[in-house]
N, C-alpha and C positions, 0 to 999 in steps of 0.2 A: 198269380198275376200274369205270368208267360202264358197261360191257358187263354186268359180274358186277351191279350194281347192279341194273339193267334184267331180267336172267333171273331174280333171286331174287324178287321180287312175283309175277310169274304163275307161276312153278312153285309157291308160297305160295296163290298162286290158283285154280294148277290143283287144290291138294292139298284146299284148303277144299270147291270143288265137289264135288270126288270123294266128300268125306266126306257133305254136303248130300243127293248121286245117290243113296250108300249108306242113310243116314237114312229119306228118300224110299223107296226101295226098303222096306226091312225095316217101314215103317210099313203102305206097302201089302199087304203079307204077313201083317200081325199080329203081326210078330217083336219090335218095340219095345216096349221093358219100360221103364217108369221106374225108376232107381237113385241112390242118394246124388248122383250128377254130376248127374242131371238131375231136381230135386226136382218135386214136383209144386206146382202154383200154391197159394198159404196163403191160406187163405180170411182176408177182411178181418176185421180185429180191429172189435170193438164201440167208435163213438166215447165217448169216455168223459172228453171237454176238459168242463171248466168252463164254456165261454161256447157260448151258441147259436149257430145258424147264421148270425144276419144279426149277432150282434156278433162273430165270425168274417170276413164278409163284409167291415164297415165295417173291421175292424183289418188287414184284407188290402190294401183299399181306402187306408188310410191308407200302409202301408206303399208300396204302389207310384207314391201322390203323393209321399211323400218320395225314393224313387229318382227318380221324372220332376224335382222341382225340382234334384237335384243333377245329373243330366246337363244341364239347363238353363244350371243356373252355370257347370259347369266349359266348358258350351258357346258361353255368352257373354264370360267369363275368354279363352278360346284367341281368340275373335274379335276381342278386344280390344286381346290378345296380336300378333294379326297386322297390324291396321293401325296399333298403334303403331310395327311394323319398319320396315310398308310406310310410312308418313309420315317415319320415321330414316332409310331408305334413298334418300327423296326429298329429305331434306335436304342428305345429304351430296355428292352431285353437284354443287352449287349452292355450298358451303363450302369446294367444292376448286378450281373455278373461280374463285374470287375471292381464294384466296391466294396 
């Protein structure tokens, strides 16, 4: 089963290239047409937000201090987490030698 596992990605792989070679190919030719499958890029919409740019800026700014303090917590919460095991685990050596 590891075998069959192993051949199906590059044959997947080889198939992807082929179509890439093909794309390639028919680009250099003039042949490729844009169609429903392959839309053409949409031109950007007019910004039309209520807040300007820099109070955009500052609420973007604020947003990414709020996710830095919570990784912060939860990264000081896990460290706290660990050396409270690691000080339980140094205890317990010591409480089993003595009973």
């Amino acid at each position: 089963m590891a075998e069959q596992q192993n051949k199906n990605p590059s044959s997947v792989e080889e198939k992807v290239q082929e179509l890439f070679d093909l794309l390639d190919e028919k680009a250099a030719k003039g042949e490729l047409n844009e169609t429903d499958e392959m839309p053409a890029a949409a031109p950007k919409a007019e910004d039309t937000s209520p807040m300007s740019e820099s109070e955009a800026a500052a609420f973007e700014y604020g947003m990414m201090m709020r996710q830095y303090e919570a990784l912060l917590a939860d990264y000081q919460r896990r460290e706290a987490e660990e050396q409270a095991q690691k000080a339980q685990a140094d205890q317990k050596p010591e409480g089993d030698g003595q009973a």
